[in-house]
N, C-alpha and C positions, 0 to 999 in steps of 0.2 A: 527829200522827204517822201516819204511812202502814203499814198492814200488810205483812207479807212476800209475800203474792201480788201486791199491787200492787206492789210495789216489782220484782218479779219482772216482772212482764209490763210496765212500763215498760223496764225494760233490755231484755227482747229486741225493743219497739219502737222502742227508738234505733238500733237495731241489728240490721235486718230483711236479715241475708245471705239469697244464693236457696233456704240447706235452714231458716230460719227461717220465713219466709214461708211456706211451705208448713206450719206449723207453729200457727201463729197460728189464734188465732179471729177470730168474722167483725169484733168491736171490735175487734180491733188491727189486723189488715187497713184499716177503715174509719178507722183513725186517719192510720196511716201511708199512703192517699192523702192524707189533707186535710193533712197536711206535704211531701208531695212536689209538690202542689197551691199551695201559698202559699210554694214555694221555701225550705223553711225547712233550715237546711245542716247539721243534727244528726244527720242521715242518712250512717249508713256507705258512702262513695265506693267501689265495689269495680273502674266503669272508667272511670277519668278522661279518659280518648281516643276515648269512643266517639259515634255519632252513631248518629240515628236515619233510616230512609227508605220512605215512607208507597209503596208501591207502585202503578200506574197501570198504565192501557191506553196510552195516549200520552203520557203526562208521569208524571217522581217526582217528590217533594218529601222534600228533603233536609236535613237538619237536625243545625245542630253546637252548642255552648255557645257562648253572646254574647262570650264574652272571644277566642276563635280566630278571630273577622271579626266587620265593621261589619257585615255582611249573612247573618244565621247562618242564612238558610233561602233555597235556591235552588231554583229549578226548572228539571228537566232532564227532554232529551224520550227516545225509546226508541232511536231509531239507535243504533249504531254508535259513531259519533263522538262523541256527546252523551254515552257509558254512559262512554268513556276519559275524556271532560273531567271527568267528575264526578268518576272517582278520580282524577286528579291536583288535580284542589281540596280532596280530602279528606286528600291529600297533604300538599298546603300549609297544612292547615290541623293536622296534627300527628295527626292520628284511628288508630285501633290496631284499634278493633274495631267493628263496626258491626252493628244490627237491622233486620231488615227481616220487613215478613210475609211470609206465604206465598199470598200470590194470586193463585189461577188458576195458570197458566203464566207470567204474566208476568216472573215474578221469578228465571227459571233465567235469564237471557242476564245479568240485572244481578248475581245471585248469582256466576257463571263469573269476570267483567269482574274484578268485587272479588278474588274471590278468587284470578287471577291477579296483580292487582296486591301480592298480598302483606300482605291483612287480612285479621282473622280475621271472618270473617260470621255471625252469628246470624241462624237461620232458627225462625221465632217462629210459632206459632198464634196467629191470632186472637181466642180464646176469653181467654187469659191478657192483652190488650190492650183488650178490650171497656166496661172502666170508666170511661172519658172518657166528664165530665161534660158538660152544658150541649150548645151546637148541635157538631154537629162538621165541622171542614174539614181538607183538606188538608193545610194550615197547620200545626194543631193536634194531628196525627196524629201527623205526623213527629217534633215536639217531644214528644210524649207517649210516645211508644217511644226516644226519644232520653233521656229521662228516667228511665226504669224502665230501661232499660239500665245507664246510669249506675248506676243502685244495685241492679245485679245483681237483677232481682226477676223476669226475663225467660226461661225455659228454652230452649234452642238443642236443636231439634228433627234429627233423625238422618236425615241421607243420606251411602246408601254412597259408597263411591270410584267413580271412573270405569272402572273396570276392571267393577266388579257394575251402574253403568248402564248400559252398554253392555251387556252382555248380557242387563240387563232390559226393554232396548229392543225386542229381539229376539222374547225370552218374551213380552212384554205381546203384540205386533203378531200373532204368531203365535195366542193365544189372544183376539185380536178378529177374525179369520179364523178360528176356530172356530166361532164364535157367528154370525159373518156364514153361513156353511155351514148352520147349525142352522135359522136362517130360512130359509133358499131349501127347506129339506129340509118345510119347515110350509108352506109355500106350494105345492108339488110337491103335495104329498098334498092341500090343499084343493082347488087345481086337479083331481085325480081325482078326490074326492070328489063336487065337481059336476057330473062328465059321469059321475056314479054306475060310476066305475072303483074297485070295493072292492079295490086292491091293497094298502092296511096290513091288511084283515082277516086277509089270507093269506099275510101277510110279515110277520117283527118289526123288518125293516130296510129303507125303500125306498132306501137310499144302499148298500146292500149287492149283489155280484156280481150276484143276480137280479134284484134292484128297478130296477138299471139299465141293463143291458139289456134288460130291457123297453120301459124308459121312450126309450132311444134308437131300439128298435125303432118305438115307438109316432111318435115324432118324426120317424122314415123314409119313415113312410105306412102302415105295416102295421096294420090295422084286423081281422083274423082271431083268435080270441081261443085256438083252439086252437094257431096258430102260435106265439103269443105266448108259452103255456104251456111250448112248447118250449124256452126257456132256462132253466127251472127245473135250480137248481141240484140234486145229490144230495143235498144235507146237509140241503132243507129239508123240515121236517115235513109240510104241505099235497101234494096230490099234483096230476098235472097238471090233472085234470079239477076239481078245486076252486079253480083259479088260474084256468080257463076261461071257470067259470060266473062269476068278480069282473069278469073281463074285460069280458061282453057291459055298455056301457054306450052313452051317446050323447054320442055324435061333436061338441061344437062347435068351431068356429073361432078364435072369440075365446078360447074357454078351451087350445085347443090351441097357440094363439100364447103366452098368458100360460105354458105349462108348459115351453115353448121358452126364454123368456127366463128361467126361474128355473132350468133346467138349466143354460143358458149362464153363469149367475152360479156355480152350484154349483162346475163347473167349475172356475171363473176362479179361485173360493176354495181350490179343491187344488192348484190349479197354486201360486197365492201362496205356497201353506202348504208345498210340496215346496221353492221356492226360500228361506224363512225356514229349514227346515229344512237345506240347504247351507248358509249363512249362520250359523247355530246351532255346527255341525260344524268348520268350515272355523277361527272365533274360539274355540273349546274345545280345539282341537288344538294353536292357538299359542299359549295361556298356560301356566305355569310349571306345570312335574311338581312335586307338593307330594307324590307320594306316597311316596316312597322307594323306587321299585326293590319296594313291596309287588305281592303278586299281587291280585286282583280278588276278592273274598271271592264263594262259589257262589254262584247264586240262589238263593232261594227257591223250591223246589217248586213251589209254588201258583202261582208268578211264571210259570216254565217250561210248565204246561198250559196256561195260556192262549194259543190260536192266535189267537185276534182281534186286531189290532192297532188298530183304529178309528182314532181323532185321536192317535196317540201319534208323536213321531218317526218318521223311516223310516232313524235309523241308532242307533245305541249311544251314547244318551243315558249312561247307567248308569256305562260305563265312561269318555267324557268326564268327569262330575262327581268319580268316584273320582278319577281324574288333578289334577283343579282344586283340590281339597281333602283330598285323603286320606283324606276317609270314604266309608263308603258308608252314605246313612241312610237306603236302602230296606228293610236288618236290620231297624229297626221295624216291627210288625205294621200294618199299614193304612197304612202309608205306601211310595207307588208310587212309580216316576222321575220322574211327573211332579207328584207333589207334593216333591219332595226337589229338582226345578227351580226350581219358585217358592219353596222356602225360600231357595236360595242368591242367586236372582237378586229378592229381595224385600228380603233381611237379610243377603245373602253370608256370607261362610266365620269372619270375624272377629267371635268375639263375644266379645272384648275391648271393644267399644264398650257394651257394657253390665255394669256391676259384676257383679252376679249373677243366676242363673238368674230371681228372683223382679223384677230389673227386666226382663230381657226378657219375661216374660210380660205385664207392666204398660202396656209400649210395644206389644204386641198387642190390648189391651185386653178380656185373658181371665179377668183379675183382679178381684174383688168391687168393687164401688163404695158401699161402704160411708158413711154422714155421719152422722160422730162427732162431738157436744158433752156435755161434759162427762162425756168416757171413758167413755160409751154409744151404743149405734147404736139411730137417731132416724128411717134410714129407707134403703134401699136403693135405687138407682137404678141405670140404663144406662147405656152406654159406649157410645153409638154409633162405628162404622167401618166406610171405606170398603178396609182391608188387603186385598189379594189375600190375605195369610197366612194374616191373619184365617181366611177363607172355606176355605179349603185346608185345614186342619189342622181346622175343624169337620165338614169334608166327610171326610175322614180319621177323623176318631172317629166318624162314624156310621157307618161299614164295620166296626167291631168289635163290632157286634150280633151278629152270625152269627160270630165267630171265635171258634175252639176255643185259645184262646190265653191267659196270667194277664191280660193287656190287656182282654182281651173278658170274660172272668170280671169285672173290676174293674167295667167298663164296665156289664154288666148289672143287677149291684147296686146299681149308683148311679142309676142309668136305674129300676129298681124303688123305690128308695128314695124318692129328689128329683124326679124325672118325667125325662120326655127332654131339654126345654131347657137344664136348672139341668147333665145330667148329659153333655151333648156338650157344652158350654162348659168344664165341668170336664178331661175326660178331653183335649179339645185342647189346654189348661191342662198334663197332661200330656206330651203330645207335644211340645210345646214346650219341656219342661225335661229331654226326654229328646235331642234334636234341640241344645237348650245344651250338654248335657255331650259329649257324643260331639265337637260342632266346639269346642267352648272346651280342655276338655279330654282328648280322644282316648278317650272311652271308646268299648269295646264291646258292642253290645248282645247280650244271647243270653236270649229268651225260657225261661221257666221252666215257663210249663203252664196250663191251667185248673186241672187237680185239685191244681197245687199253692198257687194263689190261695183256692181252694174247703177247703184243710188249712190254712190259715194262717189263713184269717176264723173255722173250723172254733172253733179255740184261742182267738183272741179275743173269741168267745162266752162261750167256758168261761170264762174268765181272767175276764171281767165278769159273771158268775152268780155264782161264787163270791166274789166283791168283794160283791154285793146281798146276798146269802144271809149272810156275815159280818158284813153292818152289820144285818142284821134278829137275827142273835144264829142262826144257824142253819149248818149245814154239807153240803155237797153231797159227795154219794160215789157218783162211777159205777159204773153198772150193768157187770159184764161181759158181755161179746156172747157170744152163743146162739152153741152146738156148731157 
């Protein structure tokens, strides 16, 4: 006679659907490969029509069930031509749904192809296919994701619509023009650093009004350190004669060529980044007013003193995205327009693709990683990711250190508590379920306060004293506050 756990955990491995599997320990897991392994058919079918397709640099390798052709695995190469032949054979061969990984780049032109022709595509990680056994081939691959398909054991990984690529297209290129910018700006300043031109001692910005014309001056030919000092701008701290003395330095050739060509890049990268920015504007203007005839909610104060513009837009970002979505999610404390950019154009405006707020956090991978056997945690690990969102919304909660705000209050306490790491994972963990509600739902955000975060932890203090103090048999009776 078999006990009721056994009998338990045998049924849900006859019947390993994709929220089971996720479910299983690592025995039943290991079971139910060595059945899907030896073909054995007591496996619940969940896609009867689907095929698998091992992805390549110059060839796929395609794979259907033996019964839909004499030749159930073909190879096809990356053209064009070759990606339509493939789906009309998969046509002909009855197929509905299909997996493929996600590698490299290669897989956007064959993911497009498919999924113009009218099947549903599974775009699969890696990690969740990695358990083929024995030597592994191409061969092997295909049928082996062809198979796990079949019995739905496979997660189909989230990309937006082409309306948020296309504008993420845009975002990314713009912000690898940044960083190209950043480098020419490091090499600028080493370049002066070695003809001992101490211009960052006496600047906080060498891409800023002074630092550059100097720098074009110096590229002119003009070698005078007090003329030089003569562009100083009013605003900056240093006075002429302390911009003079950084100046006197020596003169070389080779290094004066070298600050020539990193200026000329610098350049190249503003101009890029001014025409991404047209491009940005131009596609935000012609998508669909979602806002209704709403007005534009004020800035934020703090938003408004800020004169620097640095790398941000040079037109109304702010009110583009309101228009796109009808929110504005820069009302969040530490969240700027240019991270409420890469929210929309990372994870767009619908967050109907994920059930609830706590799986979208999970698909950012903000969420604990916890590894639980037998209804204990045995040991906590990492989540590695490459998200731009990721990095955005941690770069986000570490600005609410210094913010007088219930955000910042929250933030402090957890940061004093849990340390900094555990407590900007957590609070962007935050942002993110605030950033949910607002586009899932339409909520409005409206900050409540420090001192009112600081009266409310105040209370939950109290509230748990008086819980200890009752179970130790004792009673707490506040002090009245002094005249």
């Amino acid at each position: 006679m078999k006990s009721k756990p056994e009998e338990k955990n045998k049924k849900a491995t006859n019947h390993p659907t994709q929220h089971h599997w996720h479910e299983m320990n690592r025995k039943q897991r290991r079971e139910t490969i060595r059945k899907i392994q030896s073909e054995e058919l007591s496996l619940e079918v969940i896609h009867p029509h689907a095929a698998g397709i091992d992805i390549g640099n110059g060839s796929h390798y395609v794979a259907v069930p033996p019964s839909r052709d004499s030749q159930p695995v073909r190879c096809f190469g990356c053209t064009t031509a070759e990606l339509k032949a493939m789906a009309d054979w998969l046509q002909q061969c009855g197929i509905r749904t299909i997996a493929m990984q996600s590698t490299g780049v290669y897989w956007v032109a064959v993911y497009d192809i498919l999924e113009q022709a009218g099947f549903e595509v599974y775009l699969v990680n890696a990690r969740d296919t990695k358990n083929l056994p024995g030597h592994k081939s191409d061969v092997q691959e295909s049928q082996w994701l062809m198979k796990l398909h079949t019995y739905g054991l496979l997660r189909n990984s989230f990309r937006p619509p082409q309306e948020i690529r296309t504008m993420r297209t845009y975002w990314r290129q713009r912000n690898d023009l940044v960083r190209s910018a950043g480098r020419h700006i490091l090499r600028m300043q080493k370049a002066l650093t070695q003809m001992n031109l101490q211009l960052a001692n006496v600047l906080s910005d060498v891409s800023g009004a002074t630092g550059q014309a100097i720098i074009k001056a110096i590229l002119a030919g003009e070698r005078n350190p007090h003329k030089l000092a003569e562009f100083r701008d009013p605003r900056v701290k240093a006075s002429e004669e302390q911009i003079a003395q950084s100046l006197e330095g020596n003169w070389q050739p080779d290094l004066l060529f070298l600050l020539k060509q990193e200026q000329d890049g610098y350049e190249f990268c503003q101009k890029q980044m001014a025409e991404c920015d047209r491009q940005l504007e131009q596609y935000l203007h012609q998508r669909e007013d979602r806002s209704q005839g709403a007005p534009l909610p004020e800035e934020k104060r703090k938003e408004r003193l800020k004169k620097k513009k640095g790398n941000k837009p040079q037109f109304d970002l702010r009110e583009g995205l309101f228009r796109m979505t009808g929110t504005d999610l820069t009302r969040i404390d530490s969240i700027d327009v240019m991270t409420a950019m890469t929210v929309i154009s990372e994870a767009g405006y619908d967050m109907s693709k994920w059930k609830t707020e706590n799986h979208f956090v999970s698909w950012l991978r903000l969420c604990p990683d916890n590894r639980i056997s037998g209804n204990k945690v045995i040991g906590k690990g990492r989540l590695p990711t490459n998200n731009p969102l990721n990095v955005a919304l941690k770069m986000a909660a570490s600005a609410l250190l210094k913010s007088k705000t219930y955000l910042g209050a929250q933030f402090r306490r957890l940061r004093t508590k849990l340390g900094a790491p555990i407590a900007i994972k957590a609070m962007a963990a935050k942002l993110a379920r605030l950033v949910y509600r607002m586009l899932r739902y339409g909520m409005k955000y409206v900050d409540q306060g420090a001192a009112f975060y600081e009266a409310q932890h105040k209370q939950l203090q109290i509230k748990r004293l008086k819980w200890k103090a009752a179970k130790l048999g004792y009673k707490v009776t506040p002090v009245p506050a002094a005249a």
